[in-house]
N, C-alpha and C positions, 0 to 999 in steps of 0.2 A: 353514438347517440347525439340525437343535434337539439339546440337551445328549446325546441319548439317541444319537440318530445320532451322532453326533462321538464319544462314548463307545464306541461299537462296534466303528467302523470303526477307532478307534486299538489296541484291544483285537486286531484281529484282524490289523495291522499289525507287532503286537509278538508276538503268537501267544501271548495272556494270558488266563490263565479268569479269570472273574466271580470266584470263589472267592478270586484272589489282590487282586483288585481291591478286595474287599469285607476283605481282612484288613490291604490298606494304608488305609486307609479308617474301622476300626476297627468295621465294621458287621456285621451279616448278609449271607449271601450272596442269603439270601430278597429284603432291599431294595433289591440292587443289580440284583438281579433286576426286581423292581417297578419300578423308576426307567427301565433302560432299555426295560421294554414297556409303557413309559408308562402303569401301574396306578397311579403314584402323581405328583405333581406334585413338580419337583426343587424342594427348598427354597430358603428367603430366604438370600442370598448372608451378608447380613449380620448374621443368626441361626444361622450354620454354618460348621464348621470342614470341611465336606467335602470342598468342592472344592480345599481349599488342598492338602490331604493324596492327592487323586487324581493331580490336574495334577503332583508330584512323583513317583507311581508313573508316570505316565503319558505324563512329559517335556512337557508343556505347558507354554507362557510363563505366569507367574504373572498370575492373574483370566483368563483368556481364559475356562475354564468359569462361572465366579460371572456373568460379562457375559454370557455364553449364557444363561444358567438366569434371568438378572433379565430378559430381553428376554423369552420362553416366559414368565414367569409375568405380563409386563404384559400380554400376548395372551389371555391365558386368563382374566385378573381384565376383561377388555373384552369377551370374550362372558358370562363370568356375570353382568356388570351388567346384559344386558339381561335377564336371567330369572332373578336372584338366589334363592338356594334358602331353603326354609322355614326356619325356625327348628327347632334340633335339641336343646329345652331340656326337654322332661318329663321325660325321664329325668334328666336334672341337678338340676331344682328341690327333689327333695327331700335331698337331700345339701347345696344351698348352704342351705337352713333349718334343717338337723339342725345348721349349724356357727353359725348365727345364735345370739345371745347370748341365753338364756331370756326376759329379760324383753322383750327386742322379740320374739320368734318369733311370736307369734300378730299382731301387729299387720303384721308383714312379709306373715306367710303371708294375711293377708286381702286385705292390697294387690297380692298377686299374681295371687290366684284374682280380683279383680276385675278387675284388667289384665294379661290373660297375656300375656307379654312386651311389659310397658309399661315405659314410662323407669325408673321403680326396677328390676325385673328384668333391663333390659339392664345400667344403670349398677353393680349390684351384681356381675351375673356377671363384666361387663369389666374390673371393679378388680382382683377376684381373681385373673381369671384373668393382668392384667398385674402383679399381685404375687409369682404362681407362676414363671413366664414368667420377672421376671428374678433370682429364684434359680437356676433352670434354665440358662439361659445362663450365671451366671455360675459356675458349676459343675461346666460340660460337659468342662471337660479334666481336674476333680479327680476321677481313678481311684478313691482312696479312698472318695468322696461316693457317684459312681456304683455302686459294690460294695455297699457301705451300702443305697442305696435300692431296688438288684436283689433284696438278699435277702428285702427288707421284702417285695416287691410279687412275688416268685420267679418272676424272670427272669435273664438271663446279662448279661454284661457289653456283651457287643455289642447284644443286643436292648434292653439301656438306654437305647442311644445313639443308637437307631435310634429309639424311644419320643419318645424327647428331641426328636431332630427333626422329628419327626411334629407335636408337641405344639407347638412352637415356633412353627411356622405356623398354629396354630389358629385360631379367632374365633370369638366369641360365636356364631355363625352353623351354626359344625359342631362346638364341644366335644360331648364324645361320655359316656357312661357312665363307657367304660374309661380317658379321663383322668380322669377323678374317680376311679377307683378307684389309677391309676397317681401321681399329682401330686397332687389337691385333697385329698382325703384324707387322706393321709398328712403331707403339710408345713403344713394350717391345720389349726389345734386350733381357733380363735373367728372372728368378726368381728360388729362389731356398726355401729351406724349412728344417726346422728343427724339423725330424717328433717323437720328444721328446717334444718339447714344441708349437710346429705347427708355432712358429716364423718364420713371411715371408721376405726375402728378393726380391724386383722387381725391377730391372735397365733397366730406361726409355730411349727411345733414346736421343741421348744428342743433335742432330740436330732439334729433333721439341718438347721437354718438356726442361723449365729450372728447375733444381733439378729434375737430372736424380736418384735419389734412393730412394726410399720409404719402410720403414722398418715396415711391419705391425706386432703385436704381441700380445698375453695373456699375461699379467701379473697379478700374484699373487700378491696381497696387504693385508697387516695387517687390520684387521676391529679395527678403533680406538676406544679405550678405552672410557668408561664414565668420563669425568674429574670430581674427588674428591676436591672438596679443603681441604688444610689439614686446621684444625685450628689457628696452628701454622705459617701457609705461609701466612695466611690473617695477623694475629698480623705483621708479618716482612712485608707485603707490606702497613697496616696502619702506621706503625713507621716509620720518615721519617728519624732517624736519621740512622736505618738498612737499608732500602732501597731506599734512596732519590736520589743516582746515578747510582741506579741500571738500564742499558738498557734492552729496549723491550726484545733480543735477551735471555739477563741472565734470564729475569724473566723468558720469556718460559722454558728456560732448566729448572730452579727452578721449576716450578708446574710440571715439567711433570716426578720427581721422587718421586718413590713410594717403601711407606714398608710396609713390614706384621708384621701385628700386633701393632709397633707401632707407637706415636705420635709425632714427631718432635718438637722442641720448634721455636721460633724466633730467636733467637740465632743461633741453628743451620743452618737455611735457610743464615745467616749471616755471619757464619764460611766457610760457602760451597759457597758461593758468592766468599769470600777472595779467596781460594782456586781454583778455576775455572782462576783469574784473573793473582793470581802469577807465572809468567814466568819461578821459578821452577818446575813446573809441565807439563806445555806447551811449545812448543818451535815452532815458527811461522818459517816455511817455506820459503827459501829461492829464490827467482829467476833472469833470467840474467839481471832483472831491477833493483835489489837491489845495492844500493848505494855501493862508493866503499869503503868509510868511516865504513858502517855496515860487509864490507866484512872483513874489516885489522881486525876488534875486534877479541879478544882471544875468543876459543870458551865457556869459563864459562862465560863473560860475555856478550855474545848473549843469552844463553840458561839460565842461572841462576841467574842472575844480581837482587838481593833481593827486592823485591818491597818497603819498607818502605825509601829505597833509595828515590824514586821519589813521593812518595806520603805520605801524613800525615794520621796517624791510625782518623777513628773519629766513633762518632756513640756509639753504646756500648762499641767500645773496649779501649775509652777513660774515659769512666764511670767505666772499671772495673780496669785501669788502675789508675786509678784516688784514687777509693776505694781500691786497693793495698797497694797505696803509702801511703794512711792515714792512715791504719791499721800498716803498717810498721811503721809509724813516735811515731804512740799511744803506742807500745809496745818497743820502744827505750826509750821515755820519762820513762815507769813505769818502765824499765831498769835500767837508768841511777837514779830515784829517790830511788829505792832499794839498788844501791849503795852507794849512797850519807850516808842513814840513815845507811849504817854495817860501814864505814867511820868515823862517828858521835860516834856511838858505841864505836868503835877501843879507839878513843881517848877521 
């Protein structure tokens, strides 16, 4: 049993005209019309508030119609596949070039007249038309917006919304004049295109969309790496005295270098830590908020200002420092007692 039947029969269960159905609904009574003598296909559940606002006139458990209407239209989308209908785009193309940015229009419009509904044609009309699409939807319950664009385009408030859901299930496949003259029109002022990287530019009207610009685009991204650990970067993040103040931020940078061939110690992960932090190597970026006290300093000590200044060495480099100092002390004593005995000698 399909949306329209079920719609009927409850309608005539409850002894309800189309009229009242269509006012809980917030529609025309024309489309409720169309819906149930199947002139029109019940819209995407999930580009529509209608069923939610029927199934409450009409005492239905909540989605029972949205699941009707998605089953009817996965039937319907599997007979059109086998005999998919033409493309319904001349009448379109010349309003999607009128909105083309001057200085590409003519290089557009050449590549379309050579490839009539070729991949730039479709990928052009599809973005717009999924640019329009989700201002539409996301606007469908703002009364204010819908008044606003009724008057622009003079129609009623109900026939807006009836427009709205019309349009909402559209596709490249069956956009029509009259949405261009309803939606394209009225809410793109531009769009332009960069036919090296197909990066889209589209600037919305700024009277009836807020964030009038919407930047679509492919981007190229790195496929990331398998993170290795090294052996050596676990030993430095188990030892607390290498890496016990080490932040989130360090660690990241720390695992995510890499060498061929070979193995890093902990030490090193500890040396390149120092290294990363000391401000002769970095130099932090100034701006008009920067104090005026950090401005007067001389420029070596903004940029080079020695870290052991402000912070105390610890960790390993206390341990080797440490072991330094006693190897030095060991070899002054066997020093000084070598002397002592050629001394002894002497006299």
């Amino acid at each position: 049993m399909d949306v329209s039947q079920v719609i009927k029969q409850r309608l005539a269960e409850l002894g309800m005209e189309q009229r009242e159905l269509a006012a809980a609904a917030a529609v025309t009574e024309s489309y409720i019309s169309q819906l149930l003598t199947r002139k029109k296909m019940p819209p995407a559940s999930e580009r529509s508030d209608i069923y939610e606002k029927m199934a409450k006139c009409l005492n239905f458990p909540a989605g029972k119609l949205a699941e009707l209407a998605d089953l009817e239209r996965k039937e319907e989308l599997k007979r059109t596949l086998v005999d998919p209908p033409p493309p319904l785009l001349k009448d379109v193309r010349e309003l999607i070039l009128r909105k083309c940015a001057p200085e590409k229009e003519k290089e557009v419009r050449t590549i379309f007249e050579k490839q009539p509904f070729g991949e730039l044609e479709r990928l052009v009309t599809q973005k717009l038309l999924d640019t329009v699409k989700g201002v539409a939807k996301e606007e469908l319950e703002n009364e204010s917006w819908l008044n606003l664009v009724a008057r622009l385009v003079g129609r009623s408030y109900e026939q807006m919304r009836v427009t709205i859901l019309e349009f909402l299930d559209t596709d490249i496949f069956s956009v029509s004049a009259q949405h261009c003259d309803t939606f394209l029109d009225p809410l793109i002022e531009s769009w332009n295109i960069n036919l090296a990287t197909f990066a889209m530019e589209v600037a919305l009207n700024r009277r009836l969309v807020q964030g009038s610009a919407k930047k679509l685009e492919f981007v190229e991204r790195e496929i990331e790496e398998r993170t290795i650990e090294e052996p050596g970067f676990k030993r430095f993040l188990r030892d607390r005295f290498l890496s016990g103040d080490a932040t989130e931020e360090e660690v990241g940078f720390l695992e995510k270098l890499r060498f061929n061939g070979k193995r890093p110690t902990a030490l090193y992960y500890y040396r390149e830590l120092q290294n990363l932090r000391d401000p002769l190597h970095f130099r932090l970026p100034l701006s008009p908020a920067t104090p005026r006290k950090v401005l007067r300093q001389s420029r070596s000590e903004r940029s080079v200002g020695p870290l052991h200044k402000y912070l105390q060495a610890a960790g390993t480099e206390k341990q080797l420092k440490g072991a330094s100092g006693k190897m030095a002390t060991e070899r002054w004593a066997k020093n000084r007692t070598k002397q002592e005995k050629k001394r002894k000698k002497r006299s």
